[in-house]
C-alpha positions as CSV (number, residue, x, y, z in Angstrom):
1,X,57.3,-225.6,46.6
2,X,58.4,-223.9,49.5
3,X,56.3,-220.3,49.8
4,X,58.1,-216.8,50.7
5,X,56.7,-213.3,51.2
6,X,58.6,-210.7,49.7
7,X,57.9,-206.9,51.3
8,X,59.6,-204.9,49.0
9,X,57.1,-201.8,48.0
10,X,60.0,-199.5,47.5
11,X,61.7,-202.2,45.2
12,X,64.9,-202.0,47.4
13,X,65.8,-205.3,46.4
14,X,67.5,-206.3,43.7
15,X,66.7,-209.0,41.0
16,X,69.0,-211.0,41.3
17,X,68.6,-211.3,45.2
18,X,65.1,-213.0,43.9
19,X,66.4,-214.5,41.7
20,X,68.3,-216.5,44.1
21,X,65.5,-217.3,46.4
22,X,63.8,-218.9,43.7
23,X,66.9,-220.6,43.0
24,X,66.7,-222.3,46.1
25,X,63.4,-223.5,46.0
26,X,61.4,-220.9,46.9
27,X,58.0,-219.4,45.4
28,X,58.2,-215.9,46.2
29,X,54.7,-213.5,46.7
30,X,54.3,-210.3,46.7
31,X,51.1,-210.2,47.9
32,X,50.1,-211.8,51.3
33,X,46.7,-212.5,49.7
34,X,47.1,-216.3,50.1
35,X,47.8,-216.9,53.7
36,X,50.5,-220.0,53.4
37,X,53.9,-219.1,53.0
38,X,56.5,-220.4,55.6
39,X,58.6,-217.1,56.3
40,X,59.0,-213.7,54.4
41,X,62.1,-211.0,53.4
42,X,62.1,-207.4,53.7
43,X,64.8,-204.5,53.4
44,X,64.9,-203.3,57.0
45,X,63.3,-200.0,56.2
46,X,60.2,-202.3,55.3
47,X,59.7,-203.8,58.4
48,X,57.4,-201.5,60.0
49,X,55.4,-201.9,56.6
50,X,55.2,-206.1,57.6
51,X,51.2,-207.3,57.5
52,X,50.4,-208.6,60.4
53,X,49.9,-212.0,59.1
54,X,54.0,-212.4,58.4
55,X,54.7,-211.3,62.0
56,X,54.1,-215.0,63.2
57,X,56.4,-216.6,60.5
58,X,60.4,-216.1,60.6
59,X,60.8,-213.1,59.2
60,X,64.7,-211.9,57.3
61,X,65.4,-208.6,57.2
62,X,68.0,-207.4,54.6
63,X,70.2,-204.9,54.6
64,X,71.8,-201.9,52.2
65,X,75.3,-202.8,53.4
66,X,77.6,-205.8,53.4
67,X,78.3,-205.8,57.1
68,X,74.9,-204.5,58.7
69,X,75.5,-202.2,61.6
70,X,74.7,-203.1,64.6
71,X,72.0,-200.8,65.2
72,X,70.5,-201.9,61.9
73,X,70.2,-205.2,63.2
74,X,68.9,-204.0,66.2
75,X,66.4,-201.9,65.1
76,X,65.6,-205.2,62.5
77,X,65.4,-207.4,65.6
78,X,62.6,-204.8,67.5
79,X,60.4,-205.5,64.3
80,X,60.3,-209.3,64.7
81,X,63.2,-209.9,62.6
82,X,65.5,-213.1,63.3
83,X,68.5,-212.4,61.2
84,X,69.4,-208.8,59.9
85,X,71.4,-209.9,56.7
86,X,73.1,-208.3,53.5
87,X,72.0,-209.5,50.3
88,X,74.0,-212.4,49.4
89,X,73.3,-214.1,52.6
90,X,69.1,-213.8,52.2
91,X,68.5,-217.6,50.9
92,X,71.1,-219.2,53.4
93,X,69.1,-216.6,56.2
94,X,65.4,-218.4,55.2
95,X,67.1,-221.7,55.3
96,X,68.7,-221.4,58.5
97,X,65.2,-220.4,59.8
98,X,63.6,-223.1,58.3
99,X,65.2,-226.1,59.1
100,X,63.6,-228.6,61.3
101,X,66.1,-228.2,64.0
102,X,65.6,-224.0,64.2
103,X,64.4,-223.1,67.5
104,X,61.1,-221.6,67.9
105,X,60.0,-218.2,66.6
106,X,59.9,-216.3,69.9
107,X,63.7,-218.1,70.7
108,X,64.8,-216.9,67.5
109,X,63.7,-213.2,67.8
110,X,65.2,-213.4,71.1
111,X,68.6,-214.7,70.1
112,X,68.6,-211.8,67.0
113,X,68.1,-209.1,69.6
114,X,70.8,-210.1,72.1
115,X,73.2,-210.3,68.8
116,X,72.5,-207.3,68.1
117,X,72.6,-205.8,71.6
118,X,76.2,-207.6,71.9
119,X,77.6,-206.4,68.6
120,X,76.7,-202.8,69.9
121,X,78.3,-203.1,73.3
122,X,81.2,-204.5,72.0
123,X,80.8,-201.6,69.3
124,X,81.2,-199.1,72.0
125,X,83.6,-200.3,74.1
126,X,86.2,-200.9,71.4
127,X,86.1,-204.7,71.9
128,X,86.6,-206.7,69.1
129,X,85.0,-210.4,68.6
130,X,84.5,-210.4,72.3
131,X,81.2,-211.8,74.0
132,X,79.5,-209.4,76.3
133,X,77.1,-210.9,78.3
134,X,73.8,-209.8,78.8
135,X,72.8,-212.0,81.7
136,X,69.5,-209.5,82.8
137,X,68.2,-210.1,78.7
138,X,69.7,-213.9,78.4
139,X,68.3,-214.8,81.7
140,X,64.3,-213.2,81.5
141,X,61.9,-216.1,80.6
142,X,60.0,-215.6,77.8
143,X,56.4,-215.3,78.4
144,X,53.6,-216.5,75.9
145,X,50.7,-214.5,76.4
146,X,47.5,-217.1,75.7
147,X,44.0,-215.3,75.3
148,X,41.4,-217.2,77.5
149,X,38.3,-218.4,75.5
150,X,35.9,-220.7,76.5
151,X,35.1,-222.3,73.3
152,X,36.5,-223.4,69.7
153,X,33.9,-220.9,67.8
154,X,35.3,-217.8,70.2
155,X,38.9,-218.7,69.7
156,X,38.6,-218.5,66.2
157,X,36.3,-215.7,65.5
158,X,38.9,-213.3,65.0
159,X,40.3,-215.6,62.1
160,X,39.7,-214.4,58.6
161,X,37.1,-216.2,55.7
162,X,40.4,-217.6,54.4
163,X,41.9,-218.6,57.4
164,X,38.2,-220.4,58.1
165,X,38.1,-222.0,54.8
166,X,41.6,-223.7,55.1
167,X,40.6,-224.5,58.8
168,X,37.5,-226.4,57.3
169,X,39.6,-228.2,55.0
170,X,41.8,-230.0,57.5
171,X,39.1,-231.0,59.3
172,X,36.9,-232.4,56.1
173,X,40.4,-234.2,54.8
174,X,41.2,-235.4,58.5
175,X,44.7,-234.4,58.5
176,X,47.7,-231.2,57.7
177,X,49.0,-234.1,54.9
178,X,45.6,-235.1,53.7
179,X,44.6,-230.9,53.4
180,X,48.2,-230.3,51.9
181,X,47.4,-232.6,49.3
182,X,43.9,-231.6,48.7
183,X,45.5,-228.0,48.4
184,X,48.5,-228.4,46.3
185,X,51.0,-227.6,48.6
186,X,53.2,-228.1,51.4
187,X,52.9,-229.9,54.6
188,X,55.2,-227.2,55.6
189,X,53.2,-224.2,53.9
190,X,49.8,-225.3,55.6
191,X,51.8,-225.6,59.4
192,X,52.9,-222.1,58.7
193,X,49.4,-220.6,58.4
194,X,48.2,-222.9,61.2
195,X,50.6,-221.2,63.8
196,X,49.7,-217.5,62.0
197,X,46.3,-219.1,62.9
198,X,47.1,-220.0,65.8
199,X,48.8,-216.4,67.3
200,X,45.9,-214.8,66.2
201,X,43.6,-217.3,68.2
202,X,45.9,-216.6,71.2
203,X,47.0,-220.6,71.6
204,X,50.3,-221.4,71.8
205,X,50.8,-222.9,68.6
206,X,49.6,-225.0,65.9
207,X,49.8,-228.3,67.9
208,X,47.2,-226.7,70.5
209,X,44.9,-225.2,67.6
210,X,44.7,-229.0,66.0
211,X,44.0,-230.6,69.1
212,X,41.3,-227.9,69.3
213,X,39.6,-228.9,66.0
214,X,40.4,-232.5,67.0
215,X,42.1,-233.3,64.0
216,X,45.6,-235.4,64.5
């Protein structure tokens, strides 16, 4: 099963919101205690509350309105969100994220803040379902900033016991399907804390940090 984070201290959302999510596969935490879970959800005035282990999964911010304003989904988008959604929308929002053709993280973050940049141009100049374009923002290559380390053991000193543990598993079982197994979980779940993993080593993502461990 499919693992979401659910940031929601001030119980913004409501129950039946969750009760969708789980309806659509999804086992929701509260906690982010257990590093693998694929993406998370959060009212946008819970976003600057985000650990910083869910900033390097998709994450959905949700809205108090059925139409979020543009500068709600704006000020989602600055946060790390990739969709700025009202409540009925969450579950198709994760899925979008999730599928195997979604473009990466950083290209999805991007794409949410030119949205939103869009929707508020066109706010303000009184066009309606018009595309401005932002050629400066559309244009400006994104750069991946990769933290030189000489060695596997300095790379991954920052990582947490948890993080090491799981790490130590994938090499023991010899592969992300063999560990998922071992683990009880997804294939999925475990490549989402390997690119958490991954940011917080400063490689580019989880392809680089299994080559590192030389596991295939």
């Amino acid at each position: 099963m499919r693992r979401l984070l659910v940031v929601d201290q001030r119980h913004e959302l409501h129950d039946w919101v969750l009760t969708e999510l789980r309806a659509a596969g999804f086992d929701l935490l509260t906690e982010p205690d257990d590093d693998l879970f694929e993406a998370a959800v959060a009212p946008v005035d819970s976003m600057i509350e985000l650990p910083e282990c869910a900033r390097a999964v998709p994450v959905v911010a949700v809205a108090p309105v059925d139409d979020p304003d543009p500068e709600l989904s704006l000020r989602a988008a600055i946060e790390g969100a990739v969709q700025c959604v009202n409540e009925a929308s969450v579950a198709l929002a994760v899925e979008i994220a999730l599928a195997p053709d979604a473009p990466s993280l950083t290209e999805q973050r991007r794409r949410a803040r030119i949205q939103a940049l869009e929707a508020i141009a066109r706010q303000n100049a009184g066009v309606s379902g018009r595309r401005v374009h932002l050629t400066r923002l559309e244009r400006r290559p994104v750069r991946e900033v990769i933290a030189p380390a000489p060695t596997a053991e300095s790379r991954l000193s920052a990582c947490t016991q948890r993080q090491r543990d799981l790490l130590a598993i994938i090499e023991r079982e010899g592969s992300v399907a063999n560990a998922a197994r071992a683990l009880g979980t997804t294939r999925s779940s475990v490549y989402a804390a390997l690119r958490r993993i991954a940011h917080r080593a400063g490689l580019r993502d989880s392809g680089d940090l299994l080559r590192l461990l030389d596991v295939r």
